[in-house]
N, CA, C and O atoms as CSV, one atom per row, in Angstrom:
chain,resi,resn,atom,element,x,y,z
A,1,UNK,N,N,-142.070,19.752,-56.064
A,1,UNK,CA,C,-142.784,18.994,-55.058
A,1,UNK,C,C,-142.172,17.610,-54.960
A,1,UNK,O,O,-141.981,17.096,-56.062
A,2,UNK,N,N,-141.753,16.746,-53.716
A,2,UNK,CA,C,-141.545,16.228,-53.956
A,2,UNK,C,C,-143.201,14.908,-53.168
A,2,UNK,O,O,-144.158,14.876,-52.394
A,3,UNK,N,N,-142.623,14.329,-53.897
A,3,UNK,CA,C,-143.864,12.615,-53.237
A,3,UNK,C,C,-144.048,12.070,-51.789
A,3,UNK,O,O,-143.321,12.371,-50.842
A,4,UNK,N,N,-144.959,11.353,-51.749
A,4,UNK,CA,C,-144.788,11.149,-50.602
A,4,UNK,C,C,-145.841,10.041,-50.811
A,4,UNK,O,O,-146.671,10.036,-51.721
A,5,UNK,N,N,-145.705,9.117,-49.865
A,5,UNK,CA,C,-146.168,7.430,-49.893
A,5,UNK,C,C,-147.119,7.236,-48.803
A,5,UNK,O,O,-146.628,6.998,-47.700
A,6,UNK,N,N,-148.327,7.291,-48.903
A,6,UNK,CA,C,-149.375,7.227,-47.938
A,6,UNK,C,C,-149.282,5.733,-46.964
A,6,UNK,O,O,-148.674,4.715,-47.296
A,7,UNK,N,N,-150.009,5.930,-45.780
A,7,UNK,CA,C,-150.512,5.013,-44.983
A,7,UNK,C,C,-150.545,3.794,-45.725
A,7,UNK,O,O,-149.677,2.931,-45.595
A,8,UNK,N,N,-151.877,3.662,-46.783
A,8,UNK,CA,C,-152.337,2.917,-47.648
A,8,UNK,C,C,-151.429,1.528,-48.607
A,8,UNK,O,O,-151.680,0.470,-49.185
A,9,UNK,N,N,-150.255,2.432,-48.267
A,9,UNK,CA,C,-148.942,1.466,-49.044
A,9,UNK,C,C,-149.095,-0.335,-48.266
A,9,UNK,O,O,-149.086,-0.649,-47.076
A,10,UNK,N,N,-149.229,-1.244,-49.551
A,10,UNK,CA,C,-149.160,-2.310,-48.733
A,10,UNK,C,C,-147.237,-3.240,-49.316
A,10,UNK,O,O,-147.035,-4.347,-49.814
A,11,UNK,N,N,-146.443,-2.339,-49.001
A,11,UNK,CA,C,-145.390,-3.230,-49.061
A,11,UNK,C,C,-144.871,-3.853,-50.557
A,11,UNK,O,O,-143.810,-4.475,-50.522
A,12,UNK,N,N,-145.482,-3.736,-51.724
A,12,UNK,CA,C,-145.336,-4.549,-52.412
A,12,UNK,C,C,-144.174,-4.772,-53.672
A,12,UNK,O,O,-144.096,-5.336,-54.764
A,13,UNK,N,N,-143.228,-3.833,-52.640
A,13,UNK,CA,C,-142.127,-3.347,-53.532
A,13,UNK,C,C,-141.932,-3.257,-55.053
A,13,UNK,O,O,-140.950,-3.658,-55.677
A,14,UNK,N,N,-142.837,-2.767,-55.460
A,14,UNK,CA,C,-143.138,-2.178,-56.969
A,14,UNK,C,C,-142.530,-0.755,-57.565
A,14,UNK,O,O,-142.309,-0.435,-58.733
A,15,UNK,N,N,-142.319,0.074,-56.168
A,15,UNK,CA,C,-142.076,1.322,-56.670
A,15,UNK,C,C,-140.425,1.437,-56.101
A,15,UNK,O,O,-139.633,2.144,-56.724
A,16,UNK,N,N,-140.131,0.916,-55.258
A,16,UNK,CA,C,-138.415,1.160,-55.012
A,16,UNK,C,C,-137.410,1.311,-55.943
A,16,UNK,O,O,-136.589,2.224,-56.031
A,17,UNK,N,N,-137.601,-0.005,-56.864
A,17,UNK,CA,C,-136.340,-0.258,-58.029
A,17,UNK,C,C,-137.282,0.839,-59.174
A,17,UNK,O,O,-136.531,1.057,-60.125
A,18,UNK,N,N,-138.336,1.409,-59.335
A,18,UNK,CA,C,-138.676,2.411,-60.340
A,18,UNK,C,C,-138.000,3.430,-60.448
A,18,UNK,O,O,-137.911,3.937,-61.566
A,19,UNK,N,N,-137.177,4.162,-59.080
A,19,UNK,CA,C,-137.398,5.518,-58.740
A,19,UNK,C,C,-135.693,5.316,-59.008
A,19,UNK,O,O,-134.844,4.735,-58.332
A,20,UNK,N,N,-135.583,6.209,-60.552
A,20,UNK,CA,C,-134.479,6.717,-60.778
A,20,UNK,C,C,-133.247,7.692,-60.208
A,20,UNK,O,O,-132.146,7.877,-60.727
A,21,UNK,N,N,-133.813,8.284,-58.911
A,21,UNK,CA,C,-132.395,8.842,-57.808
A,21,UNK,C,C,-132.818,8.088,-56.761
A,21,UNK,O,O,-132.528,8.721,-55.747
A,22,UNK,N,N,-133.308,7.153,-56.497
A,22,UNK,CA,C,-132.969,6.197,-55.853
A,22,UNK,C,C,-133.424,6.872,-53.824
A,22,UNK,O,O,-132.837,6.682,-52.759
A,23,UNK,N,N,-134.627,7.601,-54.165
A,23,UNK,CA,C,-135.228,8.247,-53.413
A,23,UNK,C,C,-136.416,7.380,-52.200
A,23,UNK,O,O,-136.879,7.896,-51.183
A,24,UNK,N,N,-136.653,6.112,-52.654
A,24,UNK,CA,C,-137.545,5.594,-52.175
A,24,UNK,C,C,-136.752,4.100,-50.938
A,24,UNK,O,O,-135.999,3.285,-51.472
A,25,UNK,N,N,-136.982,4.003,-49.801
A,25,UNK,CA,C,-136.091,3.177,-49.264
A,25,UNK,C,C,-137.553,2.802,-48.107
A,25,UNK,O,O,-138.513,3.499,-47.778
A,26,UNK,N,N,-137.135,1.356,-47.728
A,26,UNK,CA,C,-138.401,0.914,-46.572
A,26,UNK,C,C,-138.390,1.403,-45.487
A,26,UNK,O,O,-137.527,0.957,-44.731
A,27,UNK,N,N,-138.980,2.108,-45.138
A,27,UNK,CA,C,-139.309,3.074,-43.346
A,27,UNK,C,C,-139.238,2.023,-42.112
A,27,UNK,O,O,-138.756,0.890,-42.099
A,28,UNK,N,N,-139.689,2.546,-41.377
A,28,UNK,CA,C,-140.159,1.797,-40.073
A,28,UNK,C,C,-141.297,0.435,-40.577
A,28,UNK,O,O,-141.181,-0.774,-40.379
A,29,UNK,N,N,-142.067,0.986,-41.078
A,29,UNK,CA,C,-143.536,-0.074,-41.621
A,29,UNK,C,C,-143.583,0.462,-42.991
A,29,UNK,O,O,-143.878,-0.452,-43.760
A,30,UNK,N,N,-143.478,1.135,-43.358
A,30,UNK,CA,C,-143.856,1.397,-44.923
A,30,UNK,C,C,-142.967,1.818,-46.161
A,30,UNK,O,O,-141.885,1.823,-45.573
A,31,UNK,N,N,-142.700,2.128,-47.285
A,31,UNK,CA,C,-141.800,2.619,-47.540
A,31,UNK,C,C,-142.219,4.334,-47.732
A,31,UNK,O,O,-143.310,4.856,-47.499
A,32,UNK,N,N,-140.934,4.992,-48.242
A,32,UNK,CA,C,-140.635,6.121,-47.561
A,32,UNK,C,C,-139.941,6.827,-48.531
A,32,UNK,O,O,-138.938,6.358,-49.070
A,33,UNK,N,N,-140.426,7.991,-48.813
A,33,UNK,CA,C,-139.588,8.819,-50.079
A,33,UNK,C,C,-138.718,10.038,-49.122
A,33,UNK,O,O,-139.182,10.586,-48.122
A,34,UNK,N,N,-137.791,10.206,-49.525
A,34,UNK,CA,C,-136.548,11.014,-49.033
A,34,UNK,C,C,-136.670,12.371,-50.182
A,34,UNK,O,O,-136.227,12.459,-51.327
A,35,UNK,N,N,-137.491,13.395,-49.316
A,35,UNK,CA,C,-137.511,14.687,-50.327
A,35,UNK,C,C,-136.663,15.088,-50.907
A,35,UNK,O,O,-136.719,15.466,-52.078
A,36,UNK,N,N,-135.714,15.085,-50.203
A,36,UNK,CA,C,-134.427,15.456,-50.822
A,36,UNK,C,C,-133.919,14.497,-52.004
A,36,UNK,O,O,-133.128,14.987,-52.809
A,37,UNK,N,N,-134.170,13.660,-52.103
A,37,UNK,CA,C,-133.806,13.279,-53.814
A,37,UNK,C,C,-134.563,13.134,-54.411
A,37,UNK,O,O,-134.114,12.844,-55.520
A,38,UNK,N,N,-136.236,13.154,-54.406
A,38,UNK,CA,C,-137.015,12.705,-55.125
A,38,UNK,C,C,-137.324,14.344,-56.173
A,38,UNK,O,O,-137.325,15.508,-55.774
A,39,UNK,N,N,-137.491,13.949,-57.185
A,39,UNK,CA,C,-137.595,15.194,-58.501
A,39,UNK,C,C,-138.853,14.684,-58.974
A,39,UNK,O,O,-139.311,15.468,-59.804
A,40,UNK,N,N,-139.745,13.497,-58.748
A,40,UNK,CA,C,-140.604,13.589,-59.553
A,40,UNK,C,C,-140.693,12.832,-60.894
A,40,UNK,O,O,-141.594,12.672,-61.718
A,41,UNK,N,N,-139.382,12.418,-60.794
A,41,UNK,CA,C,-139.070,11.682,-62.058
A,41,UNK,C,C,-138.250,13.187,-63.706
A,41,UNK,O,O,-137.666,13.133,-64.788
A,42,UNK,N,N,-138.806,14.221,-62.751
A,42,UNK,CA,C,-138.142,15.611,-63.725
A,42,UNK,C,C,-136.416,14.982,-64.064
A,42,UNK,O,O,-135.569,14.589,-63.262
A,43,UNK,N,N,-136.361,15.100,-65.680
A,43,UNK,CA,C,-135.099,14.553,-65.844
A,43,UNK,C,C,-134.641,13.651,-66.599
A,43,UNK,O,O,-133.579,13.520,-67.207
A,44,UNK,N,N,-136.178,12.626,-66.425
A,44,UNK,CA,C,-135.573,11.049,-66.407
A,44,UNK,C,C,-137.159,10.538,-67.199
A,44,UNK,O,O,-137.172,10.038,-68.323
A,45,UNK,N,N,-138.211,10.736,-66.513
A,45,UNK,CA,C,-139.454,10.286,-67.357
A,45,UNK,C,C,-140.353,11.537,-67.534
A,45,UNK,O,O,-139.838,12.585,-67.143
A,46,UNK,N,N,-141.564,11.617,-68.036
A,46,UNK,CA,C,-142.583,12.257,-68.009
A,46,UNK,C,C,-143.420,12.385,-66.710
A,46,UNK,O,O,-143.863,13.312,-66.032
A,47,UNK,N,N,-143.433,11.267,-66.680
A,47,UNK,CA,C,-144.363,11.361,-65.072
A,47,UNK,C,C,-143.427,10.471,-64.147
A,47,UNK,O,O,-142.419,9.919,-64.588
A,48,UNK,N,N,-143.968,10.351,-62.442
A,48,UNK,CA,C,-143.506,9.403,-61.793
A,48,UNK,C,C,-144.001,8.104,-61.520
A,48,UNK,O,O,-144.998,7.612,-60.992
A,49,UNK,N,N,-142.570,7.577,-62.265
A,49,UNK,CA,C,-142.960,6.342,-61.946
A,49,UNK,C,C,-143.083,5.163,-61.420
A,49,UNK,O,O,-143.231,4.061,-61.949
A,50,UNK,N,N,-142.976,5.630,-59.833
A,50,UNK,CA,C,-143.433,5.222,-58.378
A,50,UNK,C,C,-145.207,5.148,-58.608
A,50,UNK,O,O,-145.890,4.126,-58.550
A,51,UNK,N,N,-145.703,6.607,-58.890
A,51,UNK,CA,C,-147.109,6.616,-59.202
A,51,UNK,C,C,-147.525,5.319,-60.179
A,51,UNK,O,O,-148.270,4.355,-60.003
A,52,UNK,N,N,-146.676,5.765,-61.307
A,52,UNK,CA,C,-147.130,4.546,-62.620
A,52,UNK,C,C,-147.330,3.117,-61.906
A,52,UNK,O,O,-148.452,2.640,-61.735
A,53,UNK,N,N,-145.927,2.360,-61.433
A,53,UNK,CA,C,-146.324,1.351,-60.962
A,53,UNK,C,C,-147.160,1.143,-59.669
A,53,UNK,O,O,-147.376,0.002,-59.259
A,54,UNK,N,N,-147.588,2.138,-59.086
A,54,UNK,CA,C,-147.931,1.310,-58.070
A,54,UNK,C,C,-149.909,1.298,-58.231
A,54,UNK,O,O,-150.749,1.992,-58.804
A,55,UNK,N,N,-149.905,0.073,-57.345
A,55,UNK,CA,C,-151.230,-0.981,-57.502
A,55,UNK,C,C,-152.549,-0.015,-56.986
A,55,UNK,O,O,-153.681,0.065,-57.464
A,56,UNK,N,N,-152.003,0.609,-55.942
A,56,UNK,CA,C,-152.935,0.891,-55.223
A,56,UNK,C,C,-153.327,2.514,-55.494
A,56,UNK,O,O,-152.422,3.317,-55.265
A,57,UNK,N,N,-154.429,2.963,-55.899
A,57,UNK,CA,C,-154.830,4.238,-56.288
A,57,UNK,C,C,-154.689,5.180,-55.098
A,57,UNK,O,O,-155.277,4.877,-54.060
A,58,UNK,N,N,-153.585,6.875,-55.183
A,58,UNK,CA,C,-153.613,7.713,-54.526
A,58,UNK,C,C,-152.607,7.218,-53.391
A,58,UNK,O,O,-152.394,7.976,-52.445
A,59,UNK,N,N,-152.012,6.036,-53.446
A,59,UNK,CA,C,-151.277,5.812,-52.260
A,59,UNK,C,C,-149.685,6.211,-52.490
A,59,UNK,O,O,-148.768,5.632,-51.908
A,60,UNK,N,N,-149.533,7.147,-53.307
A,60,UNK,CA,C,-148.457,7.938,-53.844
A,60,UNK,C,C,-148.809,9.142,-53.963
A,60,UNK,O,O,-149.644,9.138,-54.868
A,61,UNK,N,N,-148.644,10.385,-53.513
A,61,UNK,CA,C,-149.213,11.664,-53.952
A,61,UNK,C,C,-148.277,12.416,-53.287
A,61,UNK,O,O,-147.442,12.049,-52.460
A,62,UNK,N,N,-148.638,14.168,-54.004
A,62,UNK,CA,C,-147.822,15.251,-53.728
A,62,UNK,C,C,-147.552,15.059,-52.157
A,62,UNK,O,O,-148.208,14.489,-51.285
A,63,UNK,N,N,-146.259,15.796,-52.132
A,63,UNK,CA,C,-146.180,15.882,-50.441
A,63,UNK,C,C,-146.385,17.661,-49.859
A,63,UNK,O,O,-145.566,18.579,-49.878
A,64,UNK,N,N,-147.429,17.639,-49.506
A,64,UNK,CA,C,-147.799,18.785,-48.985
A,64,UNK,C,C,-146.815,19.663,-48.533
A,64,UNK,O,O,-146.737,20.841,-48.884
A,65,UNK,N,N,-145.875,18.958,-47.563
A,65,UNK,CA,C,-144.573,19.962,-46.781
A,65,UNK,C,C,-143.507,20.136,-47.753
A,65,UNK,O,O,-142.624,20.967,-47.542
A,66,UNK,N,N,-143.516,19.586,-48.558
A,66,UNK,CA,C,-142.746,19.737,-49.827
A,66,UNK,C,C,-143.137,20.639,-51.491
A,66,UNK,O,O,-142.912,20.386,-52.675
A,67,UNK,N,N,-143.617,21.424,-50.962
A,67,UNK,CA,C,-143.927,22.212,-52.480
A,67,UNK,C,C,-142.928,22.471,-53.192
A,67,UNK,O,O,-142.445,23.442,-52.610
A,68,UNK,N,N,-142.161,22.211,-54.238
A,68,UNK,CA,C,-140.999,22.729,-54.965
A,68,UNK,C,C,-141.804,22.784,-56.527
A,68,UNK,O,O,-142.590,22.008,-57.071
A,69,UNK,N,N,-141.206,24.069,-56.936
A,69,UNK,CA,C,-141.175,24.251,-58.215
A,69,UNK,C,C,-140.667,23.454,-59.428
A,69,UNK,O,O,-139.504,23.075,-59.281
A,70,UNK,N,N,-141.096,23.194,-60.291
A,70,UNK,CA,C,-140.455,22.584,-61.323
A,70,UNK,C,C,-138.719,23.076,-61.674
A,70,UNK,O,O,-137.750,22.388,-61.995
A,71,UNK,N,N,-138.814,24.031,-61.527
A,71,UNK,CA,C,-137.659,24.697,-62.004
A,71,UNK,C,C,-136.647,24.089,-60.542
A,71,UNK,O,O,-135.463,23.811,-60.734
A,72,UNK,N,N,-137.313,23.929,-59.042
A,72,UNK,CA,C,-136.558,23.638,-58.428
A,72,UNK,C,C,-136.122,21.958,-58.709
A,72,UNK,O,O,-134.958,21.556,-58.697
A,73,UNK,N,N,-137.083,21.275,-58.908
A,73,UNK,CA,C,-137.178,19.923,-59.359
A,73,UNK,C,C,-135.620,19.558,-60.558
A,73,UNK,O,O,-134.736,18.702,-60.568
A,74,UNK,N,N,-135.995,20.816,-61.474
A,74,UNK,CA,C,-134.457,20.479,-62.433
A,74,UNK,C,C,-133.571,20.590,-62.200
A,74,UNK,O,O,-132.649,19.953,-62.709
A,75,UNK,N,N,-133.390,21.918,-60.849
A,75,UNK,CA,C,-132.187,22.019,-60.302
A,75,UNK,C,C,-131.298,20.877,-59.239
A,75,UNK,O,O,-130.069,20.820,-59.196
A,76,UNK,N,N,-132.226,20.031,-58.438
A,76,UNK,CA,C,-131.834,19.213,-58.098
A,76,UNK,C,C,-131.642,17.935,-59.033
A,76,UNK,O,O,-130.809,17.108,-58.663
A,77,UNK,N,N,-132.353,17.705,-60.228
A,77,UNK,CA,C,-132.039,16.412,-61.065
A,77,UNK,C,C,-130.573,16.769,-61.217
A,77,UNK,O,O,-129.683,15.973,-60.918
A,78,UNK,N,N,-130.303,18.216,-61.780
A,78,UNK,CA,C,-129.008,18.594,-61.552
A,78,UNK,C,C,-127.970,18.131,-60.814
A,78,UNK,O,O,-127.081,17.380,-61.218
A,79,UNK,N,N,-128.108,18.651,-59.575
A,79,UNK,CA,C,-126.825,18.298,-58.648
A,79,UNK,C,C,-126.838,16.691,-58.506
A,79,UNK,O,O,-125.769,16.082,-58.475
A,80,UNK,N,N,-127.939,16.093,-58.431
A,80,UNK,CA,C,-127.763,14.466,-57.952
A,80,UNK,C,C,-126.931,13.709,-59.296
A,80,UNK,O,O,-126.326,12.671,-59.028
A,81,UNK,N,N,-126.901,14.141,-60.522
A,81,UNK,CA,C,-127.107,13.657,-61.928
A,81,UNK,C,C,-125.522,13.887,-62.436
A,81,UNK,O,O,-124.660,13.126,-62.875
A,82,UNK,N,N,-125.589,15.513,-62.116
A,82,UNK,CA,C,-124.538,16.573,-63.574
A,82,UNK,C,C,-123.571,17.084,-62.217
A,82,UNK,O,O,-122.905,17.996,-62.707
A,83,UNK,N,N,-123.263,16.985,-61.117
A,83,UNK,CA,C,-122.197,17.296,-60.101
A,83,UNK,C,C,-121.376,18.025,-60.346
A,83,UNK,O,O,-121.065,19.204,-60.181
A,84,UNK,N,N,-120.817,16.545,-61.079
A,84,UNK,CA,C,-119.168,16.577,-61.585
A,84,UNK,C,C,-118.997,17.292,-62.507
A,84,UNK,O,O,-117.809,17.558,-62.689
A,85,UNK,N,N,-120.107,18.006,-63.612
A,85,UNK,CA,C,-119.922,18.709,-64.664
A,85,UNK,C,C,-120.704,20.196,-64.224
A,85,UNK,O,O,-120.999,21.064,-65.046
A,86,UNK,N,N,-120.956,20.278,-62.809
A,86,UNK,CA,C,-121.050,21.703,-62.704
A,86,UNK,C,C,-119.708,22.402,-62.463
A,86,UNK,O,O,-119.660,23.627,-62.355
């Protein structure tokens, strides 16, 4: 699964420099997670920690159109990470 950054986001750039593939970038008005690199933090921490830091409760959560498996989650920490050594 990857994340996704609600309405609710007020800007406070807390979670950008967290997000270890570098998945999170400022939208039109809000910022904005890019499914395609976000793992969840699978890889790198225990949990995500976009969620951890940020201020505002629930204004980070699963992204519905994005269901991926854990197992898919490792496979991409994979390719973004281990490339060159596949």
């Amino acid at each position: 699964m990857a994340l996704f950054i609600t309405e609710k986001c007020t800007n406070c750039d807390m979670c950008e420099p967290e997000c270890p593939n570098e998945a999170i970038s400022f939208g039109a008005e809000i910022y904005v997670i890019n499914p395609a690199l976000c793992t969840e933090c699978v890889g790198h921490y225990d949990t995500p920690t976009c969620q951890k830091v940020c201020p505002i409760n629930n204004c980070i959560i699963t992204d519905p159109a994005h269901v991926e498996s854990e197992e898919t989650l490792w496979e991409r920490f994979a390719l973004l990470h281990h490339s060159d050594k596949l």
